[in-house]
N, C-alpha and C positions, 0 to 999 in steps of 0.2 A: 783618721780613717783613710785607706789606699783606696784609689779609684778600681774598682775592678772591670776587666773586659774579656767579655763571651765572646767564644764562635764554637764552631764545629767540625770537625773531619769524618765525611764517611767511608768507615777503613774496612777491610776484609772481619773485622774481629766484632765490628759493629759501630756507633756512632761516639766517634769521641770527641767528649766536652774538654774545651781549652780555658782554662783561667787564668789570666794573667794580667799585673798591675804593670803601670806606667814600664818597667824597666826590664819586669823579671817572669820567667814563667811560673805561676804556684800548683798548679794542678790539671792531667790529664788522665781521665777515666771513662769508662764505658758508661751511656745513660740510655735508659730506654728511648726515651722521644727526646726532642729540641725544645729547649725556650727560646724565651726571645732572644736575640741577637743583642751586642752590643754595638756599638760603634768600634772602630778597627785600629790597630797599632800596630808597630811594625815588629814589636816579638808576637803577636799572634801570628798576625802573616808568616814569620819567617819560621814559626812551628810545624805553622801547616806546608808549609813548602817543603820542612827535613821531613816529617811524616810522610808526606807522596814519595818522598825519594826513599826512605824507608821501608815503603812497602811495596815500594816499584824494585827494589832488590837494589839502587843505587846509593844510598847510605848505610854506613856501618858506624859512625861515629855523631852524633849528636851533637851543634853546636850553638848551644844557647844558654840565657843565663835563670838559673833555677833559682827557686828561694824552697827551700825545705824547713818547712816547720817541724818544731819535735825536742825531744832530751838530745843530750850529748853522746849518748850512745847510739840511740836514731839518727841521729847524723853521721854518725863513726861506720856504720852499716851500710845505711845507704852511699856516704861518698866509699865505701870499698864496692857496691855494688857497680858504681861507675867504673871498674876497674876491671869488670870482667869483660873478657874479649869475645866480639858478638861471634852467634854462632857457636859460642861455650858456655858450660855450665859447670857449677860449684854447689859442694854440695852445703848442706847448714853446718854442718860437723868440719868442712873446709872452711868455711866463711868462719865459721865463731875461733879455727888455730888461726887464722891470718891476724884477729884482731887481740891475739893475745889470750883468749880464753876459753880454751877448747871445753869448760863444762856450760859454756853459755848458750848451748844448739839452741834452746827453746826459746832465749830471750831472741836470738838471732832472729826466729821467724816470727816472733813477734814485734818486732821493729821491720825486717821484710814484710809482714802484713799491712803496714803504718803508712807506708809508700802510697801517696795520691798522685804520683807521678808515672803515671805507667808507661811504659815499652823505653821512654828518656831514661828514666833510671828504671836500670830491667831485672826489674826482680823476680819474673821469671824465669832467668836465668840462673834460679837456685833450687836444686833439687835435693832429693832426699839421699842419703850415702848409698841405699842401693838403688838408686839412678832412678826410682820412680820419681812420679811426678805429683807431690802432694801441696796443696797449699797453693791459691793464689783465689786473691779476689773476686776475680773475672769469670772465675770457673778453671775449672780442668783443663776442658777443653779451649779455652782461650790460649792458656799457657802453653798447650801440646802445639797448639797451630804456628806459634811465635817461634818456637823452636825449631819445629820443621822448618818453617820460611826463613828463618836463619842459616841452617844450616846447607839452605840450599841453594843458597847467596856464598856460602864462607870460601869456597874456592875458586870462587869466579872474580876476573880482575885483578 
């Protein structure tokens, strides 16, 4: 069994809980309130340091190291989600031709929903082919907010 350790970021989108063992980050999502705290390591710190710089509009690239649990196509999804350039979006009907299998749209967003790793691997950066905005854990309105503040960051610098 991996040691796991807690913290917290309070970000525009609301509070997000940081999971992550000894080496690697496993999970970032919105929670209503805080538990306890764990004691500290230096991928939490250095998560919450890319998050500040993330939402302060000074990171666009994320650098830390994930562990993603899941199938083989869960992973095949999410590491193509790592792939999309911040500030942009793809649609599911885009995502499922990159991976070879343009009838897979529905498993696509079903592995994009699978994601505990939010805004790191930004799977809100997948929309629906006509550009709405469907699907995302957080809410709607989560996803629309990430987006905007992306893109109001993408030409700056």
């Amino acid at each position: 069994m991996i040691k796991k350790y807690y913290g917290y970021y309070h970000s525009p989108i609301g509070i997000l809980e940081i999971i992550c063992s000894e080496d690697k980050l496993l999970s970032v999502m919105v929670i209503d309130k805080e538990k306890p705290r764990s004691e500290s390591n230096l991928i939490l710190e250095n998560t919450i340091i890319q998050l500040d710089e993330y939402f302060n509009g000074n990171r666009k690239e994320f650098d830390l190291k994930i562990s993603l649990e899941g199938t083989d196509f869960q992973k095949q999804i999410w590491s193509e989600l790592m792939k999309i350039p911040y500030g942009r979006t793809l649609s599911y009907k885009e995502l499922a031709i990159k991976i070879g299998n343009e009838k897979a749209v529905r498993a696509v967003g079903n592995a994009n929903g699978r994601n505990i790793i939010w805004v790191i691997v930004p799977c809100h950066r997948v929309i629906g082919t006509n550009g709405s905005l469907t699907g995302y854990a957080g809410g709607l309105g989560v996803k629309q907010w990430l987006l905007e503040h992306e893109k109001s960051f993408v030409n700056l610098k």
